[in-house]
Structure formats: C-alpha cells, structure tokens
TILUM-910268 format. One record per residue (C-alpha): residue in one letter; x, y, z. Coordinates in steps of 0.1 Angstrom, whole numbers, padded with zeros to 4 digits, always signed. Example, Ala and Ser with C-alpha at 12.3 -4.5 7.8 and 13.67 -1.06 7.14 Angstrom:
# residues 2
A+0123-0045+0078S+0137-0011+0071
***
This chain:
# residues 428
X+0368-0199+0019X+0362-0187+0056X+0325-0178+0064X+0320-0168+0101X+0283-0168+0101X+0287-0209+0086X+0275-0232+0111X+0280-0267+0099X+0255-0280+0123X+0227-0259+0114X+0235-0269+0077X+0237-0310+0088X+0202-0296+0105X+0189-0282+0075X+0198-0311+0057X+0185-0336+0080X+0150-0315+0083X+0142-0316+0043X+0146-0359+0046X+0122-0357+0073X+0099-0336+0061X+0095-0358+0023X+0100-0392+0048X+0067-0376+0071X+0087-0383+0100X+0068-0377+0134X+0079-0350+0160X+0089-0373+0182X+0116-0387+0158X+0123-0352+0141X+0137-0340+0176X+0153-0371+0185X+0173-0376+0150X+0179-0337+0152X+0200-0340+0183X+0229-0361+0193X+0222-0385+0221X+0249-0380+0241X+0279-0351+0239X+0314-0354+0261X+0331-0324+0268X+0362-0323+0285X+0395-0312+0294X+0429-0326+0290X+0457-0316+0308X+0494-0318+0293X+0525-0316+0309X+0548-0299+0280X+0582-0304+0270X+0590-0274+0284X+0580-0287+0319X+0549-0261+0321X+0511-0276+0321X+0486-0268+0290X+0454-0279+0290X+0431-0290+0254X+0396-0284+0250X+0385-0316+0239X+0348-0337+0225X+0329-0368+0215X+0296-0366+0207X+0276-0393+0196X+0246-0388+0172X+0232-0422+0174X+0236-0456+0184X+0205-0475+0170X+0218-0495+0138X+0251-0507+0160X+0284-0490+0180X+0287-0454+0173X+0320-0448+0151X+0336-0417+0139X+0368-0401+0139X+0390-0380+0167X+0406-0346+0146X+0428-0328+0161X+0423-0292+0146X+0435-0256+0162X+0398-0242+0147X+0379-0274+0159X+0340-0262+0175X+0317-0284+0189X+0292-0277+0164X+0322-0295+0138X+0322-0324+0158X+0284-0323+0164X+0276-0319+0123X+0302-0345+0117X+0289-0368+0143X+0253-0364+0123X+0269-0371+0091X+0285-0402+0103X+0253-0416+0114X+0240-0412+0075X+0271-0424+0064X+0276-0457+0080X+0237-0460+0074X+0234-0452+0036X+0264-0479+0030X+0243-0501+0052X+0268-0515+0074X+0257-0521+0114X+0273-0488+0132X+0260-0457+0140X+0274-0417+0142X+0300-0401+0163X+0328-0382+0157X+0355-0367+0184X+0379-0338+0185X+0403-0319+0206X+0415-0282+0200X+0453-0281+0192X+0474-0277+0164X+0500-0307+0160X+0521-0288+0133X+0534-0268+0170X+0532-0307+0192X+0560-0325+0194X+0553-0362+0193X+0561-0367+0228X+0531-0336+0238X+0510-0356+0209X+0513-0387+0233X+0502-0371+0263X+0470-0358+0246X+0459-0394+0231X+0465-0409+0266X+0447-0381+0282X+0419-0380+0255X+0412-0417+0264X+0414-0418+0304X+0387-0391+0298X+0362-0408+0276X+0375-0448+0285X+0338-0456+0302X+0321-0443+0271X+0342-0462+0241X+0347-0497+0231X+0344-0521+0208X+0304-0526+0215X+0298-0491+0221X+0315-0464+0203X+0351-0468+0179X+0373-0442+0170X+0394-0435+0136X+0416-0410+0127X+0403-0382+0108X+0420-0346+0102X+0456-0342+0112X+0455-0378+0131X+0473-0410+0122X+0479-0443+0129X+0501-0437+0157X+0477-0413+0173X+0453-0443+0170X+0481-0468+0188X+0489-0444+0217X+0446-0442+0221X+0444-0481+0219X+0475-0487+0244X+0458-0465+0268X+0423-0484+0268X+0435-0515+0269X+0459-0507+0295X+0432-0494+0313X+0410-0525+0307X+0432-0549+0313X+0431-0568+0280X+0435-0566+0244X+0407-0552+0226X+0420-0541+0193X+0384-0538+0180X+0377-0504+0202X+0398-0483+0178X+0406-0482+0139X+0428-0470+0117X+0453-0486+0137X+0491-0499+0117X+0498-0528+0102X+0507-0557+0120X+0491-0540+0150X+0457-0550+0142X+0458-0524+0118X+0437-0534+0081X+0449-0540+0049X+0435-0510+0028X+0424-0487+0053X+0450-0460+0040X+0437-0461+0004X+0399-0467+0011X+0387-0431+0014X+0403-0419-0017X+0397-0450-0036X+0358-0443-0021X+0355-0414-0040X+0368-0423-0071X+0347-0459-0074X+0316-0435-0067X+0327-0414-0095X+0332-0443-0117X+0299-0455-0114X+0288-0419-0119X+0305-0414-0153X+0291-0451-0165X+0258-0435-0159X+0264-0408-0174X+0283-0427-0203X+0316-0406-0200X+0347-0421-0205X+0370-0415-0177X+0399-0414-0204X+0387-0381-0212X+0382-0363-0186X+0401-0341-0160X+0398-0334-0129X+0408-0301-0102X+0409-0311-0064X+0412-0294-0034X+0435-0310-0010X+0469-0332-0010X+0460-0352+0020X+0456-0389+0025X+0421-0384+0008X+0430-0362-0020X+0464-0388-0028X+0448-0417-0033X+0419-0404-0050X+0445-0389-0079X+0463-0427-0076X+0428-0442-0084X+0416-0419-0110X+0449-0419-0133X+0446-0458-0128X+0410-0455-0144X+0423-0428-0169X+0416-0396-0159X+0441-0371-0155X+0441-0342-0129X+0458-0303-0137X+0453-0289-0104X+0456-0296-0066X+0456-0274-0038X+0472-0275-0001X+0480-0255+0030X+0509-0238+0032X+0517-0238+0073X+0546-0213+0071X+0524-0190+0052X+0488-0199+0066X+0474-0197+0039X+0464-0221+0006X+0479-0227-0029X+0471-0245-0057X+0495-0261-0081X+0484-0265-0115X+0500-0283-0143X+0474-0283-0177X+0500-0320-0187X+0485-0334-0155X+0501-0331-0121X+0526-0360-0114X+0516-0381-0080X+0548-0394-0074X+0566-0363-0075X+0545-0342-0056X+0544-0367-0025X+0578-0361-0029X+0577-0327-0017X+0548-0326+0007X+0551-0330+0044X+0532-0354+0068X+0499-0330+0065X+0501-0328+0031X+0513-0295+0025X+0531-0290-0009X+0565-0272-0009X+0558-0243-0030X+0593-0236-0044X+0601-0272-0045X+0565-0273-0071X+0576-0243-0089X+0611-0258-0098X+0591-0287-0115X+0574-0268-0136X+0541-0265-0116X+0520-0229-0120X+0513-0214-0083X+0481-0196-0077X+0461-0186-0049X+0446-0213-0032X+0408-0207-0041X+0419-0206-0077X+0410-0250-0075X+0373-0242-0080X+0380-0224-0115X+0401-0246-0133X+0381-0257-0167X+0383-0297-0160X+0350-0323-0158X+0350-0333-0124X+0361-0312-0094X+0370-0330-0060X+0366-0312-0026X+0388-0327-0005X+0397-0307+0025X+0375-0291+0051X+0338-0280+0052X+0321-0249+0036X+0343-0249+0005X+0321-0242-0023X+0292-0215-0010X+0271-0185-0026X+0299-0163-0026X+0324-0188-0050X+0297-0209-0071X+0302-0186-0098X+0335-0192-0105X+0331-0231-0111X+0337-0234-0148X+0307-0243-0167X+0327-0276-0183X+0325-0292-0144X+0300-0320-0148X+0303-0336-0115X+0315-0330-0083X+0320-0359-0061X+0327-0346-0023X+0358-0361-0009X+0353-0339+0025X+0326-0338+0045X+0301-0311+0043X+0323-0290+0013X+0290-0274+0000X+0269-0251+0014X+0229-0256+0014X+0225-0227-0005X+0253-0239-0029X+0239-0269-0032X+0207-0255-0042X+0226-0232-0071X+0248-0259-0083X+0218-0285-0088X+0199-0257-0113X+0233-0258-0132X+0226-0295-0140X+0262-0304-0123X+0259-0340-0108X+0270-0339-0071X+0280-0373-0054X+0270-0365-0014X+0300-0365+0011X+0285-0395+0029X+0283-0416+0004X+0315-0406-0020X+0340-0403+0011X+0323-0437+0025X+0350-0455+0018X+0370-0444+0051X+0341-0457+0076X+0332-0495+0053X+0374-0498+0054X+0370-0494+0091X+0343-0512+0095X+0364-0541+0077X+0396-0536+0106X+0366-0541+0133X+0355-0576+0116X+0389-0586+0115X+0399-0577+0148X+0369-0596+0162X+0377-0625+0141X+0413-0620+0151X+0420-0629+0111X+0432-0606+0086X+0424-0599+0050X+0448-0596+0015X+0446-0558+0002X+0430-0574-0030X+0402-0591-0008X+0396-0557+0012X+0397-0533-0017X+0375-0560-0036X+0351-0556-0010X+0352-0516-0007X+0346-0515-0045X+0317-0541-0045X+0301-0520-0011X+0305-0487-0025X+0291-0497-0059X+0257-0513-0041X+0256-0483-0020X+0259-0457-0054X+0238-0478-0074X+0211-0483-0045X+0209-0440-0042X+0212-0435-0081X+0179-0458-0086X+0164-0440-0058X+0172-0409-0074X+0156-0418-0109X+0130-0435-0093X+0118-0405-0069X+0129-0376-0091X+0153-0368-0066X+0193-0355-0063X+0214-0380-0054X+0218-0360-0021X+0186-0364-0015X+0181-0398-0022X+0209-0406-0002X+0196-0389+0030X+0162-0401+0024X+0179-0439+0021X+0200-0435+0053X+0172-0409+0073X+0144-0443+0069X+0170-0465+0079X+0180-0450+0112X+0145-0438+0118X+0132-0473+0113X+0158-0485+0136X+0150-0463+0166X+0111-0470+0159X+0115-0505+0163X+0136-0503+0196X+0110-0480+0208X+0130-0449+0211X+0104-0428+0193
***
C-alpha cells in the first residue's frame, strides 16, 4: 500500500506530540525529544565487480542517547529516505525505553538494493559504511543490528572493519552478529517470538484461547517465520501470508483456509523471504494479490513487513472477526488508521512494544559480549519471554488504569522515561 504523501517521521512526530501533550511536557523537552540529536549523512564509494565505481547514499541518525548507547539497526533498502531512518531512529528510542532496558534510539540505512549486490559489492558497502561512521559507533556509544534486507554476515564484515580499525576486539559494538562469533543464542527467533509472547498475554486478557484462533500476516521474513513457528506452538493456526515477489515487483499472498505449512513454505522462499509463487501453487496454496492479507476473515492479523500498511484508504477491508492486531513492523499503521481502527474496538499491540523482542535479544548479545560468556537458547528465550511479559503487563495496567490504548500507554510509559532521563542530566 504505497502512499507518496506518507511521511513516517511526521507520523513518529504526531505520535510523539500527543504523549507530550497528556505528559505536560515543557517546550524545551518537546523540541528536544522531537528531534534527533545527531544525524550522519554520507557517502560510500564502491568499486563494482565490473571494475566501474558506484557510490551509496548512506545514514545514521541517532534520536537519543540519555537512558544508555544509542542502538538500532543498518537496512539496506533501494526506497530507503532519511525521514525512515529518522522515524525509525525515534521509535527505537521508545522501544528500548518501554522494555526498560539501558539503551537509547538510532537506526542507520544505506540506499541500495542487495537482491542486484553480489556478496563481494555487499562487502565493500559494510566496510565502507563503517570507515564512515567508525568515530561515532561503539560499544558505549551507539550499536548496530541488522534490520531489513541485512544479516549476520553484513554484521561480521561491519564488526571486522571497526575492530580492524581500532585495533582490538570489541564484539560488543555490533549485534546480531553469528554464532560462535560473539553472535547470541536466540537472537534469530527473538523478534518473531516478541510478537507472539505479546499476543499471548493479549489473548489471556482478553480470555481467548489461542487454540481457536487464526491468524493472516503480512510478510515471510525472519519476523513473520518465527512468529507463525511460535503461534502454531501456542495453538493458533495461520491461513494466509504475504511476500514480495522480486521478479515481478510486486506482492502476493498465499492463503491456505487448513493453515499454511511453515516448513514447506521456507522451503520455497529465498534468503529475503520471497515465496516462489508456482512452487506455492503446486502445494495447494490459493494466490492472490498481495493486499488481499488485510481481508482474510481470521482473529488476529500480523503486519510484518514495512511501514504504512494499514491506512484510511484499506481499513475498511479488515474483516470485522479481527480482534487484535499485534504490529510485527514498525510503524504498519497510519495515525489516522489508528484512530479508525481503535472506534472498531480491535486491540492493537504497538510496534515498539510487540516487535521488542529484536532490540531486548540484542541487548542480551551486548551483556554477553561484555561478559565474554554466553547464554543456552532456553536461558535467553526464558529471559525474552519473562522481559516482554513485564513490559506488556506494565502498558496493559497503564492502559486500564489511565483509560488509555495500549499505544498510548506505551508511549506515555517510554515518553516519561526518556524525558525523565534527559531532565535529570540537565539536557532540558
């Protein structure tokens, strides 16, 4: 769902201004906390495979740095803007801040499309992407992730480079890193699991059982996989997923009313997560137009691709069965969305607190790294699900306590937190 007039930092804005506003923030900390502290723009140049030179517009912005290091993710993205990585960078600071663990907000990006990269031209942008920013990132200042069409490796080549550069070995400057190469136990399911201990705590409250409910969700990347591994573990059964079809450009969905089958379906999806659509078709999967997710007559629908997904122009067409919508991406809904889908009684579980998960798992690698002593999965995932349950249950009391959205609550949660923060360092 394209909108050209969407500006996802105007909407972070928007967002951020209506905590302020109920917290009786001052002016002084409205225009701080409205604003990034500090933006990098840059340029990378690339010799290609080809022997010619190409050069990437690249970004990392940090939001702020009060409650600890800023962290946030590096997505390569052929549509990347800086007001993404700006809006992302904002929502990172909420994020790390309504899970209340001692980081702050940034987020990074460059503009390139890695589907068209070979690995070698991949490389050369993660080495140039760090001699660029190396004064401005470590381990007690600002860590990197992965995020959108990066990985693991990405994350080694990045590391390599700064501690090359340094001089030393500081695996704590970037996470999301392999296993074995200071890499955590975890960290690949922790975003999708996120999402789905949210939504458990969600249906308790709401005293559904997940055995008898179904789900629709947009997206077959790392997110979106282990969200649907998680929620068939718990009981629930999903009939439709979505992807992006590169050859195409465009989106499908795959939709199987029996419930889609995990296994098989990672069978036939690439590295990005895009779903062979004649591969899906030959096992019995029903292919419609991408969009079609948001329709599909389940309980719980799960945005888990990009930004601006559900708006004005598609609300309508979400089935009036959905009962909760638990935001695997970041910013999926619209303000004005929002708005609608909140008179329709539909629970919505906020981005930065459902798709947590990611950032506390990360924050888990750093602690280990430092430490320089690594975790079981059990111990890790235990953790996740004890941290994201505090976090849910802390914004759901808010919530009933305030006569608030969870949205809401959560903002206002994470808003006081940082704005306490930079009051008592005398920033504002």
């Amino acid at each position: 769902m394209e909108n050209n007039s969407y500006n996802p930092f105007e909407a972070a804005r928007k967002q951020f201004d209506k905590a302020a506003d109920l917290l009786g923030l001052n002016k002084a900390a409205k225009d701080f906390l409205r604003s990034p502290v500090r933006e990098f723009h840059f340029s990378i140049p690339v010799r290609m495979d080809d022997g010619s030179k190409k050069i990437f517009k690249a970004f990392r912005i940090h939001h702020n740095d009060a409650r600890g290091p800023a962290k946030g993710g590096i997505r390569f993205h052929p549509m990347e803007t800086v007001d993404t990585v700006r809006a992302l960078s904002m929502w990172m600071t909420w994020k790390t801040s309504v899970v209340d663990i001692p980081l702050g907000g940034g987020k990074g990006g460059v503009i390139c499309d890695p589907h068209n990269l070979s690995m070698f031209e991949q490389e050369q942008i993660c080495r140039g992407w760090v001699r660029q920013i190396v004064k401005n990132i470590g381990p007690y200042s600002d860590i990197p992730a992965p995020d959108v069409m990066t990985s693991p490796q990405h994350m080694l080549w990045m590391l390599d480079e700064y501690e090359t550069i340094a001089g030393g070995k500081f695996p704590g400057t970037i996470t999301g890193k392999p296993l074995g190469m200071g890499g955590s136990e975890g960290r690949t399911e922790a975003t999708g699991y996120g999402v789905i201990i949210a939504l458990r705590e969600a249906l308790r409250e709401l005293k559904i059982k997940p055995e008898i409910t179904t789900a629709s969700i947009q997206g077959f990347g790392n997110v979106s996989q282990y969200a649907i591994e998680l929620y068939e573990k718990i009981g629930g059964k999903v009939i439709c997923v979505s992807s992006w079809d590169n050859n195409d450009k465009k989106s499908y969905a795959f939709r199987k009313k029996e419930g889609v089958n995990l296994k098989e379906l990672r069978e036939i999806s690439d590295t990005f997560g895009g779903i062979d659509k004649n591969k899906a078709q030959d096992l019995g999967y029903e292919l419609l137009d991408g969009e079609k997710w948001i329709e599909q007559e389940t309980d719980i629908l799960i945005p888990a691709a990009l930004e601006n997904q559900i708006t004005k122009n598609n609300i309508d067409k979400v089935n009036q069965r959905v009962k909760i919508i638990a935001e695997g991406a970041n910013g999926p809904t619209s303000p004005e969305a929002d708005t609608l889908l909140n008179k329709k009684d539909i629970l919505i579980i906020p981005d930065f607190l459902a798709n947590a998960g990611g950032v506390i798992c990360s924050y888990f690698e750093q602690v280990q790294n430092n430490m320089n002593y690594y975790w079981s999965k059990d111990e890790v995932l235990s953790k996740l699900d004890m941290k994201m349950t505090n976090a849910y249950a802390s914004v759901s009391n808010f919530s009933k306590q305030n006569n608030v959205n969870l949205r809401d609550a959560a903002y206002l949660i994470s808003v006081n937190r940082v704005a306490n923060a930079c009051q008592s360092r005398g920033w504002i």
